[in-house]
N, C-alpha and C positions, 0 to 999 in steps of 0.2 A: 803623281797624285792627280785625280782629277780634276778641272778647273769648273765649276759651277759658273752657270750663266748669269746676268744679271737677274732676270726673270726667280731663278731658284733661289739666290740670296735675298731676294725682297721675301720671299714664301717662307725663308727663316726666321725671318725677322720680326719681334712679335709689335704689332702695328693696335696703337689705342687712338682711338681719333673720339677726342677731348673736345667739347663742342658747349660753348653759353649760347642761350637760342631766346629771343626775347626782350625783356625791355630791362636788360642789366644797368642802363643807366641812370634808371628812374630812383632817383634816392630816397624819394619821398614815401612811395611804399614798395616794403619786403616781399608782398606776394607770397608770404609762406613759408619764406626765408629767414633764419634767424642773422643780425646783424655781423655776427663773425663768420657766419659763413659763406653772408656775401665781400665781406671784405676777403675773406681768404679766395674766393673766384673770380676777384674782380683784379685781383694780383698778379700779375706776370709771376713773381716767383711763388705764391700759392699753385696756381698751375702750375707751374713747372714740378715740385714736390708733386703734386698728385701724379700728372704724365710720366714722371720716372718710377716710381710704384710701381704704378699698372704696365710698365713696357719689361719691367724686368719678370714679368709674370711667364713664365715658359708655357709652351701648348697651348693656351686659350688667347685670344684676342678680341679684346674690350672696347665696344665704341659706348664713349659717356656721354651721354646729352644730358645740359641742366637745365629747363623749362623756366623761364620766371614771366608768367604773363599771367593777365587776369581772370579767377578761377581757375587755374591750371592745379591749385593746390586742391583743391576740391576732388580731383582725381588723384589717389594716392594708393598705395601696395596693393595690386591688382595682379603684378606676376605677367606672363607671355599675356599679351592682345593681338590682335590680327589687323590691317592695316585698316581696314573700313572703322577700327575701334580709336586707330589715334585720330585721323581725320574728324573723327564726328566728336572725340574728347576734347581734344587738343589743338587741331586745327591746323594738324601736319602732316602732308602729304608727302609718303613713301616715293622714292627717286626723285624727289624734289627738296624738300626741307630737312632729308631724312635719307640718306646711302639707303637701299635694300641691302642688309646682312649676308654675306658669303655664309656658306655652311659652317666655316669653321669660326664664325666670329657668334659672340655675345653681347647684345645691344641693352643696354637702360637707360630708360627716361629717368628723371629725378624730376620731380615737378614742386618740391619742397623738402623742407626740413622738421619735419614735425612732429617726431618721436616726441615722450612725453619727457625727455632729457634736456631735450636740445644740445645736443652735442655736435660740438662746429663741424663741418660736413670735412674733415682731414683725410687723408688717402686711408687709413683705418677705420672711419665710420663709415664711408661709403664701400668697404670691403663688407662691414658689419650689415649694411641696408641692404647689399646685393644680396645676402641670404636672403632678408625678410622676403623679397619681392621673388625670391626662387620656391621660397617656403608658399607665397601667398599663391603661386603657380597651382598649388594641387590643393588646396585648400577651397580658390575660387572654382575649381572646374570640378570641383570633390573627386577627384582624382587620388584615391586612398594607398596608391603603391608605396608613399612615402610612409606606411606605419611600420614597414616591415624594419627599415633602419631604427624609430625610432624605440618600435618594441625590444631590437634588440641590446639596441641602450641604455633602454629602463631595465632587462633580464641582468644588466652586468652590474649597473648602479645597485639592483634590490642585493646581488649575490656579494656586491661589496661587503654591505651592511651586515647580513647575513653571517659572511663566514666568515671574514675579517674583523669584523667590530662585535660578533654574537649579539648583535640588535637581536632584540623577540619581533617575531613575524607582527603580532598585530601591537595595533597601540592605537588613541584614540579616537585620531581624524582617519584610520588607512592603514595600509602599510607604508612603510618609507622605502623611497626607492626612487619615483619615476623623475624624470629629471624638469618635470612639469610641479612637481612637490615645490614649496614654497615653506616649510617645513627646517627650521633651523640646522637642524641636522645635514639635510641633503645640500643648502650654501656652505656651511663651513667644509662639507666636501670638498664643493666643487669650487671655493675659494679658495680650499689649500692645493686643487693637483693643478690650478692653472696658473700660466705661467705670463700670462698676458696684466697691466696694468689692472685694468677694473677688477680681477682676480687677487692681486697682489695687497693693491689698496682696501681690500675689503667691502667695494664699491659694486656690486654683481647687481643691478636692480632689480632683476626678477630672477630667477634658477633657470627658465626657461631662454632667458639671456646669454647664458653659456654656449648653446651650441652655435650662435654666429657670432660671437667674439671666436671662439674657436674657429666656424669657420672662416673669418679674417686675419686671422693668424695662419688658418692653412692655405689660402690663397696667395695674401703677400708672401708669404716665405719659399712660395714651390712644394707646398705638401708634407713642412717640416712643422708635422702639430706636436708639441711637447707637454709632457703633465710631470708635476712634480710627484716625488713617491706620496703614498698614501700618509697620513697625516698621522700620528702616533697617537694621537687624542681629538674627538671630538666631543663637541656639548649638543644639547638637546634644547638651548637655550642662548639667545644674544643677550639677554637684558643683564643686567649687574645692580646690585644694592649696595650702596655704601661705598661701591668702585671692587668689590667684592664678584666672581662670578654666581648667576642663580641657575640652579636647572643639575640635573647631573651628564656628567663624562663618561663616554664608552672609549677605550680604549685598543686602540692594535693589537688582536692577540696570533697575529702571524710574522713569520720572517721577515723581510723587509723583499728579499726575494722573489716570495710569492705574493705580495699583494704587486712588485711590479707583474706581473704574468696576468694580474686581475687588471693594472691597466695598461697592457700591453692590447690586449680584445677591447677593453674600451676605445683606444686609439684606433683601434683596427674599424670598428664599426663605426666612428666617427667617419674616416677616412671613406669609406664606401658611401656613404650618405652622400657625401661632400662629391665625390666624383662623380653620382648620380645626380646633383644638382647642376653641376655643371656640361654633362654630358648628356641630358635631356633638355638643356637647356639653347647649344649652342644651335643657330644660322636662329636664332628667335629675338622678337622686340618685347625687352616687360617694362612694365611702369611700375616706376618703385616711389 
């Protein structure tokens, strides 16, 4: 058997360099921070749960910086910048305050916590933000390559509805379908085929929330994104009278079979976004 050099065994090894930058010890203001998320970074074993996440993450290697200084929060999901942009935001100078990224690594600032949740920044939310700030990559540069994934998301969502539920094509506000729909129908979907917490709990805050809980569940897990079968009943309606449901129920009128094969392509096309995110993204710095 071969014996690998020192040198090749470090190039397996997937390397996350975990970094507080700033005035962590200033108790008196958060800077953008919510208080349990600075307690969870100010924790030897808060880091340590996050660094182990992120090291068991195969093929990609993650350098995290958390920013907490004054007006750093001001600057937030902006996606890839280029070095003259953190200097002049931030006040950090690339090979100095800041490694220059190897090709194969993926770097993010964090400069706060500010989602309108506030959900304490745990090795799951910060898998969760690292989309937003991938997402906000093509969005700030209008870089539109990223519709092709999402259209084909929305083509599988509408064809759920469609051919598995005999949803009618039109209805008041649209068609139902797109995973940007907010539309009672299109969360009870996507609350029953996911298999993650805020999914489970009935907790999804927006529909369009879905695909980076998703993709933090495909990230930490190595690409192991799961959906549960399609849902045997859906309502067109959350609210209740009397503890009573209101609204009417479309039901599954296929095998169980073939609606897995209907999200067998949804995973599929998940999956391809998500590898575009990250494979457009790596030797790059983004601010999330």
């Amino acid at each position: 058997m071969k014996r690998l050099s020192q040198i090749e065994l470090l190039r397996e090894m997937p390397l996350t360099n975990l970094k507080k930058i700033g005035k962590w010890d200033d108790k008196k203001n958060r800077h953008g921070y919510d208080k349990q998320s600075v307690g969870i970074l100010n924790s030897p074993a808060g880091l340590k749960k996050i660094e182990q996440k992120f090291n068991n993450i195969r093929d990609i290697d993650f350098n995290l910086y958390f920013v907490k200084k004054p007006n750093a929060s001001k600057v937030s999901e902006l996606g890839v910048v280029s070095p003259e942009q953190v200097t002049n935001m931030l006040g950090l100078k690339w090979g100095e305050d800041l490694p220059v990224p190897e090709d194969h690594e993926i770097t993010v600032l964090f400069t706060a916590n500010a989602a309108a949740e506030r959900t304490p920044l745990t090795a799951w939310t910060i898998a969760h933000r690292i989309g937003h700030a991938f997402a906000a990559t093509f969005r700030e540069s209008g870089d539109k390559s990223i519709n092709f994934y999402i259209n084909d998301i929305n083509k599988i969502l509408k064809s759920i509805f469609e051919d598995c539920y005999d949803f009618p094509r039109p209805i008041d506000s649209g068609r139902v379908g797109s995973i940007y729909d907010n539309n009672p129908l299109v969360r009870n979907l996507l609350e029953g085929i996911g298999t993650f917490r805020s999914a489970r709990m009935k907790k999804l805050p927006r529909t369009g929330e879905f695909i980076y809980e998703c993709f933090a569940q495909y990230l930490l897990s190595n690409g192991d994104l799961k959906f549960n079968s399609l849902p045997n009943r859906l309502l067109d309606s959350n609210r209740k009278a009397w503890g009573n449901e209101v609204g009417r129920g479309y039901r599954l009128t296929v095998e169980p079979n073939i609606g897995d094969d209907y999200l067998y392509d949804l995973k599929n096309s998940f999956e391809q976004l998500f590898y575009y995110y990250l494979e457009s993204h790596k030797g790059t710095v983004s601010i999330m």
